[in-house]
Wavefront OBJ file of the C-alpha trace (Angstrom):
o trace
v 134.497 79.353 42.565
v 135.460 83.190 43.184
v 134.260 84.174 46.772
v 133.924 88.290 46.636
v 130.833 89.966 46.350
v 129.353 92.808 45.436
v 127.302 95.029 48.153
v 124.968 97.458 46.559
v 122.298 99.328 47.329
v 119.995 103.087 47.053
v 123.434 104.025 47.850
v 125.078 102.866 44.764
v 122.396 105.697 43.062
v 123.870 109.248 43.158
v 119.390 110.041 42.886
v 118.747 107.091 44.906
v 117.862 108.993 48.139
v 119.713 106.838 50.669
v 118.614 107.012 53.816
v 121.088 105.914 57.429
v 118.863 103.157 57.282
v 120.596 102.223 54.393
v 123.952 102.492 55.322
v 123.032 100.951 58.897
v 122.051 97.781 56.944
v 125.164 97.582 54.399
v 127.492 97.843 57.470
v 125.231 95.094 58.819
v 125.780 93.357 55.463
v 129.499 94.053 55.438
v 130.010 91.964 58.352
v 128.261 89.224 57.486
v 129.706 88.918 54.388
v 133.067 88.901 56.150
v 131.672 86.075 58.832
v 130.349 83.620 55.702
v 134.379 84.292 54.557
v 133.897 86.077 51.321
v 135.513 89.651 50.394
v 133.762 92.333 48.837
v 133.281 96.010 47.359
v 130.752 98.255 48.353
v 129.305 100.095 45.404
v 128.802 104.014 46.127
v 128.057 106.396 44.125
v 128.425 110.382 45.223
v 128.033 111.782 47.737
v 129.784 109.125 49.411
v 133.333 108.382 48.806
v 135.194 105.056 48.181
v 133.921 102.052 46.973
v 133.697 101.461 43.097
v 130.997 102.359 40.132
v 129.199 99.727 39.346
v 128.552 100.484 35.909
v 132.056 100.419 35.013
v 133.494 97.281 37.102
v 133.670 94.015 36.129
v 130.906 91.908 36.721
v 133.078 88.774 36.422
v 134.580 90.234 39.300
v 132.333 89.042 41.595
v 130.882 85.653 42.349
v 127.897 86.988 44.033
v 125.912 90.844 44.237
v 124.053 91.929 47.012
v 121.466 94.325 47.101
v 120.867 95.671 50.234
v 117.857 97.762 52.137
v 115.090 99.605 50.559
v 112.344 99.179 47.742
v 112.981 97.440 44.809
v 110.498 97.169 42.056
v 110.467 97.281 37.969
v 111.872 100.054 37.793
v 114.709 101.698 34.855
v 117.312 101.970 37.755
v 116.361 98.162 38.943
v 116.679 97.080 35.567
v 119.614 98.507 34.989
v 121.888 97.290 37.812
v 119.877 93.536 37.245
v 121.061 93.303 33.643
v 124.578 94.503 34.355
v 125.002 91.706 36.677
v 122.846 89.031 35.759
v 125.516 86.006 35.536
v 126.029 86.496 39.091
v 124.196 85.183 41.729
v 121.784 87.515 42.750
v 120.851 87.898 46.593
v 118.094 90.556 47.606
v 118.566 91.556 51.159
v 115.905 93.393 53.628
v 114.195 94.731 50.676
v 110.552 95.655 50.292
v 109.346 94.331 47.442
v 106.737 96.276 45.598
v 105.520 93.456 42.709
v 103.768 90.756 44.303
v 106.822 87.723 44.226
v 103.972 85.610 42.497
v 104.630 87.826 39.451
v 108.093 89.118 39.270
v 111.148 87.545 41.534
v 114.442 88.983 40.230
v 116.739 86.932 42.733
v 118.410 83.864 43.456
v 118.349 84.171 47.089
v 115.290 86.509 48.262
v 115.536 87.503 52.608
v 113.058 90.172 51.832
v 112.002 92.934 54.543
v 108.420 92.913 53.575
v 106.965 91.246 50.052
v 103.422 89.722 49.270
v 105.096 86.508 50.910
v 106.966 87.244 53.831
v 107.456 90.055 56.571
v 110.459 89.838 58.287
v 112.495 92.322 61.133
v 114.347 94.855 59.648
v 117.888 94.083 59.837
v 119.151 97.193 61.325
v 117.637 95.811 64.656
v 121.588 94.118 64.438
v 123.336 97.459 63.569
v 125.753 98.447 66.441
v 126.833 102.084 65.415
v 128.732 104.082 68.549
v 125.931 106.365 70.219
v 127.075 110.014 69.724
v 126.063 113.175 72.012
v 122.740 115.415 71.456
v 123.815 118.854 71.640
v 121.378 121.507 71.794
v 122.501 124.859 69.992
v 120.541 128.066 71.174
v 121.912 131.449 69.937
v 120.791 135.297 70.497
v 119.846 136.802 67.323
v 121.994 139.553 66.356
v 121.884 142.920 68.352
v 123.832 145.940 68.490
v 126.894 145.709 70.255
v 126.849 142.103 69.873
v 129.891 139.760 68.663
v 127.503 137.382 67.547
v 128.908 136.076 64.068
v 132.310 135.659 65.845
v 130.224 133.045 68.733
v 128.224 131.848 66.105
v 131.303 130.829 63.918
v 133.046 129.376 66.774
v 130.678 127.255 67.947
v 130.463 125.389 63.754
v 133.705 125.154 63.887
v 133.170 123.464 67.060
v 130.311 121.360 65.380
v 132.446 120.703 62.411
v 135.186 119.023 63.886
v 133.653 116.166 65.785
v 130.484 113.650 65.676
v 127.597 114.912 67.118
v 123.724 115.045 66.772
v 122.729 118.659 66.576
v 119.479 120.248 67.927
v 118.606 123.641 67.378
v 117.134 125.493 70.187
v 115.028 128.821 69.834
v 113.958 130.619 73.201
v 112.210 133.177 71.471
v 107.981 133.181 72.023
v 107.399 136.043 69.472
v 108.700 133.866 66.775
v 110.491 130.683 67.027
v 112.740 129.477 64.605
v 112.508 125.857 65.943
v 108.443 125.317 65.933
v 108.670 125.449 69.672
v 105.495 127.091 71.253
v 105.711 127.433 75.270
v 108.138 127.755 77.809
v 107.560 124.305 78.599
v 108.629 122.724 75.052
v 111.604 124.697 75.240
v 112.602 123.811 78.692
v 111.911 120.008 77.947
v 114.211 120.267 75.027
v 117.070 121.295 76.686
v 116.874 119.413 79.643
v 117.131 116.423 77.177
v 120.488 117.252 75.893
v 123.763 116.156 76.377
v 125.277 119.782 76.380
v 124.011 122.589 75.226
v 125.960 125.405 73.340
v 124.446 128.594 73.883
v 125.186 132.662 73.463
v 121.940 133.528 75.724
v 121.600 133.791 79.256
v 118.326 131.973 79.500
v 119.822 128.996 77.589
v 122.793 128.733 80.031
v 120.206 129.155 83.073
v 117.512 126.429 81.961
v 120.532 123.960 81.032
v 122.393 124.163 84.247
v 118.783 124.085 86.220
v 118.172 120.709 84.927
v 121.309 119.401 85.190
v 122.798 119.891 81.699
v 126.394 120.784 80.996
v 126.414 124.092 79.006
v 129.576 125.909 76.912
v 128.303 129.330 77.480
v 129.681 132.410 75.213
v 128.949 135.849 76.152
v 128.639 137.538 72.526
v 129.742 140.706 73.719
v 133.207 142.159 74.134
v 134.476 141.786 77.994
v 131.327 139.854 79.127
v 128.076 140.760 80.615
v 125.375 139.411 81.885
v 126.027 136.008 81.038
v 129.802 136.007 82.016
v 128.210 137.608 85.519
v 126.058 135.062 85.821
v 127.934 132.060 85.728
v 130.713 133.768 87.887
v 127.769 134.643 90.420
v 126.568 130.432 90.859
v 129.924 129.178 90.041
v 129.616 127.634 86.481
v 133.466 127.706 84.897
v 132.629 126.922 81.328
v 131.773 130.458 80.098
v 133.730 132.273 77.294
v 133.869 135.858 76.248
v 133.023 136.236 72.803
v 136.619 138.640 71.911
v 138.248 136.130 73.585
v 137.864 132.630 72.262
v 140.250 130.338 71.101
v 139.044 126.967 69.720
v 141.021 124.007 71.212
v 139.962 126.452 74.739
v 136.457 125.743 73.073
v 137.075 122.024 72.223
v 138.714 121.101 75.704
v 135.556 122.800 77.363
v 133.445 120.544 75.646
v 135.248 117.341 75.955
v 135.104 118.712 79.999
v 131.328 119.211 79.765
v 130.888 115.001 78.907
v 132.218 114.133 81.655
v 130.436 112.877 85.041
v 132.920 115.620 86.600
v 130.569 118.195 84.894
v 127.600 116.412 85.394
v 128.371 116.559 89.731
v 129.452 120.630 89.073
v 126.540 121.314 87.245
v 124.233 119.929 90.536
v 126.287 121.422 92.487
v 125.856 125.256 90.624
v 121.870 124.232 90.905
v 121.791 123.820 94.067
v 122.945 127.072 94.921
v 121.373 129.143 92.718
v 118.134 127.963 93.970
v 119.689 128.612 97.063
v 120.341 132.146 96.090
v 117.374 132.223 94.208
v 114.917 131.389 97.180
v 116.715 134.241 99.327
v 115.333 136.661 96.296
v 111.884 134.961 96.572
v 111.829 135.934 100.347
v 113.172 139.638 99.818
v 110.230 140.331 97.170
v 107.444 138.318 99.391
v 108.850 140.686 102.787
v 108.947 144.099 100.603
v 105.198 143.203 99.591
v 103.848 142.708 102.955
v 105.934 144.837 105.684
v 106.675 147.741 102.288
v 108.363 149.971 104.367
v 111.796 151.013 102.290
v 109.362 150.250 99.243
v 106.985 152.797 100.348
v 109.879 155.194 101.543
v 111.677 154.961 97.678
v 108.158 155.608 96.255
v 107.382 159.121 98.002
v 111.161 160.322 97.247
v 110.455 159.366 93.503
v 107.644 161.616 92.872
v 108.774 164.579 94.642
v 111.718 164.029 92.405
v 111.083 166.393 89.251
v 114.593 165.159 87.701
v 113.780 161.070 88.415
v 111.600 161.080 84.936
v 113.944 163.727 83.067
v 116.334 161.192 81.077
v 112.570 160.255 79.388
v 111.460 163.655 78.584
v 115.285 163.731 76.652
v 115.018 161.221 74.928
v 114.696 161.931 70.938
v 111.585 161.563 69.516
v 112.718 158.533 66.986
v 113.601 156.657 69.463
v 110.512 156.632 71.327
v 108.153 153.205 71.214
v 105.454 154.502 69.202
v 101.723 153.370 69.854
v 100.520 150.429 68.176
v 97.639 152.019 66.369
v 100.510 154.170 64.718
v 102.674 150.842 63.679
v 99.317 149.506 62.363
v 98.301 152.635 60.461
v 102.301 153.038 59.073
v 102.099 149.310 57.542
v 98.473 149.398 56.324
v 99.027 153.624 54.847
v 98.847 152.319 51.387
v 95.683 149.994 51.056
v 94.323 153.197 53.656
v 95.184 155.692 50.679
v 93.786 153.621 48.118
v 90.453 152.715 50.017
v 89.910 156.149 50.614
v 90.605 157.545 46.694
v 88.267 154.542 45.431
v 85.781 155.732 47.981
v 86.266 159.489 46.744
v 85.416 158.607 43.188
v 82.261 159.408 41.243
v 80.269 155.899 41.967
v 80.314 155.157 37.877
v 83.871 155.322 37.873
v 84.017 153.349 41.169
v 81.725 150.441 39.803
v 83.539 150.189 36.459
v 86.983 149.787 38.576
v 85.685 147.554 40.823
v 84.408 145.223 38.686
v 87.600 145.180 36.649
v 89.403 144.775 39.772
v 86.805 141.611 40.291
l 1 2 3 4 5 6 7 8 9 10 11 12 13 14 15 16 17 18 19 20 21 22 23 24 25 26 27 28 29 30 31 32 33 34 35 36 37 38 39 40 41 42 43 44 45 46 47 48 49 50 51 52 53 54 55 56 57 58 59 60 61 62 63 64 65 66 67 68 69 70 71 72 73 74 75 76 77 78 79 80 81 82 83 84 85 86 87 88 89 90 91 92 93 94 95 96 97 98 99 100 101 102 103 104 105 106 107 108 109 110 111 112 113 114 115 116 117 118 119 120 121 122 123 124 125 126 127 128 129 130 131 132 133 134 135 136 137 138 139 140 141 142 143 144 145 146 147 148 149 150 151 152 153 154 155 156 157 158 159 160 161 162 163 164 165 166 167 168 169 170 171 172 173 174 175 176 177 178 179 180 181 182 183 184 185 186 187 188 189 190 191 192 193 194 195 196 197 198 199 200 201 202 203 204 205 206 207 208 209 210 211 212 213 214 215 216 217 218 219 220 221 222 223 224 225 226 227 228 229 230 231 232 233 234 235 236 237 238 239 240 241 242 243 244 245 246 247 248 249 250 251 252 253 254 255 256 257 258 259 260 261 262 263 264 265 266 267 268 269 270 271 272 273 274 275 276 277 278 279 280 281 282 283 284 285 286 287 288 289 290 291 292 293 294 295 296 297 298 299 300 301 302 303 304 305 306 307 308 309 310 311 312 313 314 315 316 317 318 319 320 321 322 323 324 325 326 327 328 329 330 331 332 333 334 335 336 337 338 339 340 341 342 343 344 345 346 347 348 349 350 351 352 353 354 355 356
């Protein structure tokens, strides 16, 4: 008797929706098909690669056809591949099966998932699949002076060339891009990360305060406050966004996986709250014994010139009121509210009720 088999599956479907589930449990398949001492093709359709089509191989190929993971029911693309390969032995592996078995039983050998009959563990319980790292992403949104597309595209390409399990991170409270609604969400995010790859300051801050490696570009040209920053606690793995080259980018990330980075990023914490306490007392001090507070006060308002750089500045750039903001965005229901309400009332009913 031939001894190769045929592994199929959802992702033998190009519409099948497959699922990693799916391909956990073939590569769980794969191996035991190699352990019972059989060989085998895997049929994929796009967008997976490899493999053959099923539709155009020879079913007396193959001895026996497995198909592997999912539901299975009477369906066209059930019938299909069943008919195609129906003088092979058929063997229906971790399957749900949608028609009570008492009805409809397709297979020779049936080790369903879940059927009217039988509920067993899913096989991807044996999958063992290398972990990869979570990396949290959490960019600035675009602002003058900015080299933020030049960050942003550096850090894909950074992405792109390696496994990973990406998290996008939004710090923003106004409106966040990532559904995150508190400080508190945000901050738990990041701290459960296994680096995080930022452009903003408060991203590099909240990572390194609970203990998570960070890759840190300043978006703009020469540095600022984030490049000051990390020089100021100690934190080497910053980049200046006019500056970046990407195997500088890739070696900084292999660094920040390392328990090396792990013991300098405790160490960069502990200072800055260090540093961060000596703040705490200069602010508490200034608010109880105010003197130099009090002196820098007086000196400001007999200063006619302290508030002159305000009086200068040009009249569109001024933060108007937010009745006027209101009144600018509403101007055209205000303008039709108030001709409606300055039309003879017959004319008013008629369009009203037209409008109704």
């Amino acid at each position: 008797m031939k001894r190769k088999v045929l592994i199929a599956g959802w992702f033998s479907f190009e519409l099948g929706h497959p699922t990693a589930g799916d391909i956990l449990a073939l590569n769980v398949t794969c191996k035991w098909v190699e352990q019972a001492g059989y060989s085998y093709d895997i049929a994929f359709d796009p967008p997976f690669e490899g493999g053959v089509d099923w539709r155009v191989v020879e079913a007396s190929t193959y001895s026996h056809v497995v198909f592997v993971c999912g539901p299975f029911e009477q369906g066209q693309y059930e019938a299909d591949f069943l008919n195609r390969f129906s003088t092979c032995r058929l063997i229906g592996l971790n399957l749900s099966m949608l028609v009570p078995l008492d009805k409809w039983n397709p297979f020779d050998l049936l080790l369903e998932r879940n059927s009217s009959f039988a509920v067993r563990p899913d096989i991807v319980f044996l999958s063992q699949e290398p972990q990869v790292p979570v990396v949290g992403i959490c960019l600035v949104e675009p602002y003058p002076g900015a080299l933020d597309s030049v960050a942003n595209e550096a850090i894909s390409r950074l992405v792109n060339s390696r496994q990973m399990a990406v998290v996008y991170i939004d710090t923003r409270l106004d409106s966040n891009n990532t559904h995150l609604r508190t400080p508190a969400e945000i901050e738990s995010l990041i701290a459960r990360v296994d680096v995080l790859l930022t452009t903003r300051l408060h991203g590099t801050v909240l990572a390194l305060k609970n203990n998570v490696p960070v890759l840190a570009i300043d978006p703009e040209a020469g540095g600022a406050k984030i490049v000051a920053q990390a020089e100021k606690i100690g934190w080497p793995i910053v980049f200046k966004a006019d500056e970046l080259d990407d195997q500088a980018l890739a070696n900084a990330f292999t660094y920040c996986l390392t328990d090396q980075a792990r013991k300098k990023v405790r160490e960069c914490r502990d200072n800055s709250i260090a540093m961060a306490k000596e703040i705490q007392h200069e602010f508490i001090s200034e608010l109880i014994n105010p003197v130099e507070l009090e002196t820098k006060f007086k000196n400001r308002l007999a200063d006619p010139a302290a508030n002159k750089w305000m009086i200068d500045l040009p009249a569109s750039s001024r933060i108007k009121p937010n009745w006027v903001n209101r009144l600018k965005r509403n101007s055209k229901r205000l303008v039709k509210t108030i001709s409606y309400l300055t039309l003879p009332i017959p004319i008013y009913n008629f369009l009203s009720s037209r409008k109704r």
